[in-house]
Every structure is written in structure tokens, then in C-alpha cells.
N, C-alpha and C positions, 0 to 999 in steps of 0.2 A: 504494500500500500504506500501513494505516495502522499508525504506530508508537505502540505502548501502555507503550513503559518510561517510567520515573521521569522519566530522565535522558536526554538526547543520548549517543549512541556512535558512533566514529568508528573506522573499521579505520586502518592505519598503513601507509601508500605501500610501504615498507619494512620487512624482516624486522628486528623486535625483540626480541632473546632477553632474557628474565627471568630472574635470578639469584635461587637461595634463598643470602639473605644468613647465614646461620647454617652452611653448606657447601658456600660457593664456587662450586657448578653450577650450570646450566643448567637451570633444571625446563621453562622452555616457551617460547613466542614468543605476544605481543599478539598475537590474534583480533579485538578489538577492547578499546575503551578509553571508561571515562564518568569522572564526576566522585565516581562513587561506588563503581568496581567495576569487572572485567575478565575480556574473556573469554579464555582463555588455550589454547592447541594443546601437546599435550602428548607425549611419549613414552611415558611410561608412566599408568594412572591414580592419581589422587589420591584420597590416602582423606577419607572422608565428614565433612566437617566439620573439617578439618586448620586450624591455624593456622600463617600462615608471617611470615617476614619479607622481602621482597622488593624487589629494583631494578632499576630498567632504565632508559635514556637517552630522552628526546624532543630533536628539535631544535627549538629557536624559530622565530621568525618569520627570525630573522637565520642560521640553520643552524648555532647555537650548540647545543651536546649539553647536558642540564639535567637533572642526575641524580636520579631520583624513587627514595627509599626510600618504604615503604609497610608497615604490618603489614594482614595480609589472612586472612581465615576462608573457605573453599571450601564454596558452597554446593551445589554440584551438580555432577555429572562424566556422560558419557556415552560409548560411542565415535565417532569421528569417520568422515567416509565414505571417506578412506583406512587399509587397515589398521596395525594396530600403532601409532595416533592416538588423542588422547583431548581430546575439548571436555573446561572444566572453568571453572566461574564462581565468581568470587572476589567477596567484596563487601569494600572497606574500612573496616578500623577503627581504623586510627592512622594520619593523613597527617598531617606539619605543612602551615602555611595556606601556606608559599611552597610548598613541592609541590602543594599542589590547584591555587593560584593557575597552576602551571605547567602540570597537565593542563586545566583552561578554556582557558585561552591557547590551548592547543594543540588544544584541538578547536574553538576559535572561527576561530582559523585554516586549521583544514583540511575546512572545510564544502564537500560537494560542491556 
């Protein structure tokens, strides 16, 4: 299969819930993850074009947790194929360089 994104995306071995940093919950869990954007599994959907502020944990190569903030714009949402799910892609717009530097890392490390 050929891949046509920008960017490399890497799914995460592990369930990783995303926090909206502005109130404290849980909006969803990594789908997958690039250098530029994410795909996120939702409970409920997201409205069309929302901006958030968000975080969640990767572990490094050493299985150190490295806490990625992130401010993020949702470009698209749809249902998922379980009910009461919701796909929803976020693209980044405010990472610092040691958080990007931390998602490369980590999807160079977790190449199938």
C-alpha cells in the first residue's frame, strides 16, 4: 500500500489518552501520531474546526514518559466503526522544538 501523507504516522503500542489542557479531561486517545498532527479516537465529536490545547505522554527510547503539550486546530471528525466513536484529525500549531524533537524520536523509534 502506498502512503500519500506529508508526514510519517505511527499508531502507539499502547493506549494514550489526550488531555484538553484548559479542562483537565480526557477528550480522546492517539489513533495515530506524525510530526505534524494526530489522529485522535474520540467519545464524543468535535466541533469543526475547534482549537485546543492538549497533552499526553510518549515514552522514549529508554521508557522515560516525555510530556508533549501541543496547541492543535481539528480539521476533520467523522464516526468511527465502533458506535458512540468518533475519528477526528488535529493538525499542529504551536509545538515547542523539544516536543517535536520528542514526537521524531519517537516515531523514528517505533518504525514497524
Amino acid at each position: 500500500m502506498n502512503e500519500y501523507r506529508r508526514s510519517l504516522r505511527k499508531t502507539p503500542f499502547t493506549n494514550t489518552p489526550v488531555n484538553n489542557m484548559m479542562t483537565g479531561e480526557v477528550l480522546g486517545r492517539i489513533g495515530n501520531l506524525s510530526s505534524d498532527g494526530m489522529l485522535m479516537v474520540c467519545e464524543s465529536e468535535i466541533a469543526s474546526d475547534a482549537l485546543f490545547q492538549l497533552g499526553f505522554e510518549l515514552d522514549d527510547d529508554h521508557n522515560k514518559a516525555h510530556a508533549i503539550n501541543v496547541g492543535v486546530q481539528q480539521m476533520w471528525s467523522e464516526p468511527a466503526n465502533v458506535p458512540g466513536q468518533f475519528w477526528a484529525g488535529f493538525h499542529f500549531i504551536d509545538i515547542s522544538d523539544a516536543d517535536l524533537s520528542a514526537i521524531e524520536s519517537w516515531i523514528g523509534n517505533n518504525e514497524d
